[in-house]
N, C-alpha and C positions, 0 to 999 in steps of 0.2 A: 504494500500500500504506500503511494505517496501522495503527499498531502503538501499542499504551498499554502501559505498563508499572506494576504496582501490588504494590511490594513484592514482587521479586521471591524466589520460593520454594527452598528446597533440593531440592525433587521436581518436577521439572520436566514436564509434562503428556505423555503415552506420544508417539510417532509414530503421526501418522494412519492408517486405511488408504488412504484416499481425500482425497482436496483439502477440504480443512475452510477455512470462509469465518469461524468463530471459534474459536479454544477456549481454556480457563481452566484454571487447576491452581490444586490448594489454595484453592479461590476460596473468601473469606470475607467473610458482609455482614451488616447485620442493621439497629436502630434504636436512637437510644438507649438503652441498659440495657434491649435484647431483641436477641440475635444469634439469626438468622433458618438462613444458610446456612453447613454447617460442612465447610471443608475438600475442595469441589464440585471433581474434576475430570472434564472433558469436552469433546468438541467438535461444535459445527455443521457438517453437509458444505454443503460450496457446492451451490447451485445443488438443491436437494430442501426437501421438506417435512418440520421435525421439531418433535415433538408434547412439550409438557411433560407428564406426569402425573402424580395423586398427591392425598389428601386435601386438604381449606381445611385450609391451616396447614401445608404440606409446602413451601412455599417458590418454587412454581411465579411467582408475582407478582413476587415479592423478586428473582428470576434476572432475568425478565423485563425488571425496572427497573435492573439492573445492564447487563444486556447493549443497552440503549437506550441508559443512561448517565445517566438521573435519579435513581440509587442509587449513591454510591460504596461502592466495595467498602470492606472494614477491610483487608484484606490477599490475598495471593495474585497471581497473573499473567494477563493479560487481555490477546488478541492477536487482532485482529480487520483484514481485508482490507477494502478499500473506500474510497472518498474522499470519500465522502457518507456524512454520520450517521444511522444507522439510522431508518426511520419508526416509528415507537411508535403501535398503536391501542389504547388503555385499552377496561375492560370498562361498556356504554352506562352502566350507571349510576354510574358515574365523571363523566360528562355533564349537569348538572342540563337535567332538562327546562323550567324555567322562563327558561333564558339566551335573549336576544330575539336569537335567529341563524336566518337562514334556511337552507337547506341550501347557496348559492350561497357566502354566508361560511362556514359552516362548512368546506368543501369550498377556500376560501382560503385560509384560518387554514395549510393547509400550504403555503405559500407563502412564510410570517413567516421561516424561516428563513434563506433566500435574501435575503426584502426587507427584512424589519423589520418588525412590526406599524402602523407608522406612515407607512408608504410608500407610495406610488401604484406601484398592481401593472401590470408591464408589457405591452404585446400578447403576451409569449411568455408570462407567467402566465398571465395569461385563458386562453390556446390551452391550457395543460398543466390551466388549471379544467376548462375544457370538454370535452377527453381522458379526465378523471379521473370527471366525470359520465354521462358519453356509459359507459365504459367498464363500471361499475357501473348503466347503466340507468335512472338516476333524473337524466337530465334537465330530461325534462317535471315534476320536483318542486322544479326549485332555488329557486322561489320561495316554497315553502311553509315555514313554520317546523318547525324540527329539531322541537320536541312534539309536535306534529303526525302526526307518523306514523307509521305500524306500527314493531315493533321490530326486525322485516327491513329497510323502509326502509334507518333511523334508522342500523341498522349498516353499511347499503353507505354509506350517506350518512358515517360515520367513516373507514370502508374507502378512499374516494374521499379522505379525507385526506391518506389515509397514503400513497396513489399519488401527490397531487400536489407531495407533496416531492419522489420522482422518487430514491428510494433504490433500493441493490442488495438492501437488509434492512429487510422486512418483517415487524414483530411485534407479535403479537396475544393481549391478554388476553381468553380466556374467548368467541371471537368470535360463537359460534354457540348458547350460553346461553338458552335461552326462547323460541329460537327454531321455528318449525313447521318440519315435513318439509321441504318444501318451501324455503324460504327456507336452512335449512340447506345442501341439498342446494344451489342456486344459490352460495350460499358459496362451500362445499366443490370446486366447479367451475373457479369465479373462480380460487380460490387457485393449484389445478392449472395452469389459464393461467401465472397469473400467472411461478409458477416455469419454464415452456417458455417463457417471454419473457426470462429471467435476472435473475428477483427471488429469494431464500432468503428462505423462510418461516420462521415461529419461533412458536408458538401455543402458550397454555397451555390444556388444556381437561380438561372431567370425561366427555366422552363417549368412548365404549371405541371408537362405530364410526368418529366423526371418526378417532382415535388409530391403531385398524389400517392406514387408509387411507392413513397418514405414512410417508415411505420412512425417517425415522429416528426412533426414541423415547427419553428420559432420563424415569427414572420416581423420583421424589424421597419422601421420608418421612422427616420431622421436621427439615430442613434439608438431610439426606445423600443421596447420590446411591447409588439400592439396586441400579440397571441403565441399559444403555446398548447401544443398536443397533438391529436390525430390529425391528417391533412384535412382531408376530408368535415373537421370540425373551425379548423383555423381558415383556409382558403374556400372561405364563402366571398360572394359571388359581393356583398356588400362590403368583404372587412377587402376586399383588393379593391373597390372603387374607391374605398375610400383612402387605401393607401396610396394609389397610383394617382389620386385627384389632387394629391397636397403637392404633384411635382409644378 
């Protein structure tokens, strides 16, 4: 179990209903002289898929980077299970396509955390590379440069990243963005896997049908957390008019 503590709150985050693998109270973060998230509480269930949503600019990233832990909060409480740090997959064009990686490194780069980026990776790395690409399908590509290829690829190719850190928490900015039917839907699959194997998913995204498909949703606007729970319960038809109305 690990546990962070971040200025702890006088409102302490509800009790669960269910086994929650995070949750945050009062959670506040933002950048210098721009506060992003005001006052966020919620929580992750273990072991399910749950879906960030909400206009650019509603804070969906900012959470994101918090609950990875490349964002320090400004204040609030942050309690998360697990003994390995969450995998983070940023959204592709976070990525420059001109970095001279093939998808073999790429797909090591998760590795750095355990080894060090300066280290000779061991037969059990390689084994957990080769698991990571096999796993994601794009084997037969590791030798080809990340630019190189389609934007389905390019994302299982980040995706297999984020597997070969070998986290319980898996989180995904924007994952399936630009992507074809297709390629989504193979995602959107993966992912399913992924959490029947005992990974917790964590995704921001703008698509309503990825987001139905989530067994839990936090739907954000303007920093503030406007609903929380079943999709199906939260992405009614009034609480998006009215989120989408305040742009």
């Amino acid at each position: 179990m690990k546990t962070m503590f971040i200025k702890p709150s006088s409102s302490p985050a509800p009790p669960p209903e269910r086994t929650a693998h995070i949750r945050f109270s009062e959670l506040c973060a933002g950048y210098p002289g721009r506060p992003v998230l005001h006052q966020v509480t919620a929580e992750i269930p273990h072991l399910a898929t749950t879906v960030l949503v909400g206009p650019n600019g509603s804070g969906k990233s900012t959470l994101l980077g918090v609950l990875a832990g490349v964002i320090k909060p400004t204040s609030g409480v942050l309690l998360r299970t697990g003994d390995r740090p969450p995998a983070f997959v940023p959204q592709r064009g976070a990525v420059g396509d001109t970095l001279p990686l093939t998808v073999r490194q790429t797909v090591e780069m998760g590795r750095w955390g355990d080894r060090g980026p300066w280290r000779r990776l061991t037969r059990r790395d390689h084994a957990t590379v080769d698991a990571a690409l096999d796993r994601l399908g794009i084997g037969a590509l590791a030798s080809r440069q990340l630019g190189e290829l389609s934007g389905g690829q390019r994302q299982r190719a980040l995706i297999a990243q984020g597997l070969a850190q070998e986290s319980d928490l898996l989180l995904l900015d924007e994952p399936t963005t630009g992507l074809d039917p297709e390629a989504r839907e193979r995602i959107g699959e993966l992912l399913t896997a992924l959490v029947a194997d005992g990974v917790t998913v964590v995704q921001a995204t703008h698509d309503l049908q990825v987001a139905h498909a989530a067994d839990a949703c936090l739907l954000l606007q303007n920093g503030r957390l406007t609903g929380q729970g079943r999709p199906e319960q939260v992405l009614t038809t009034s609480a998006l008019t009215q989120v989408w109305q305040t742009l």
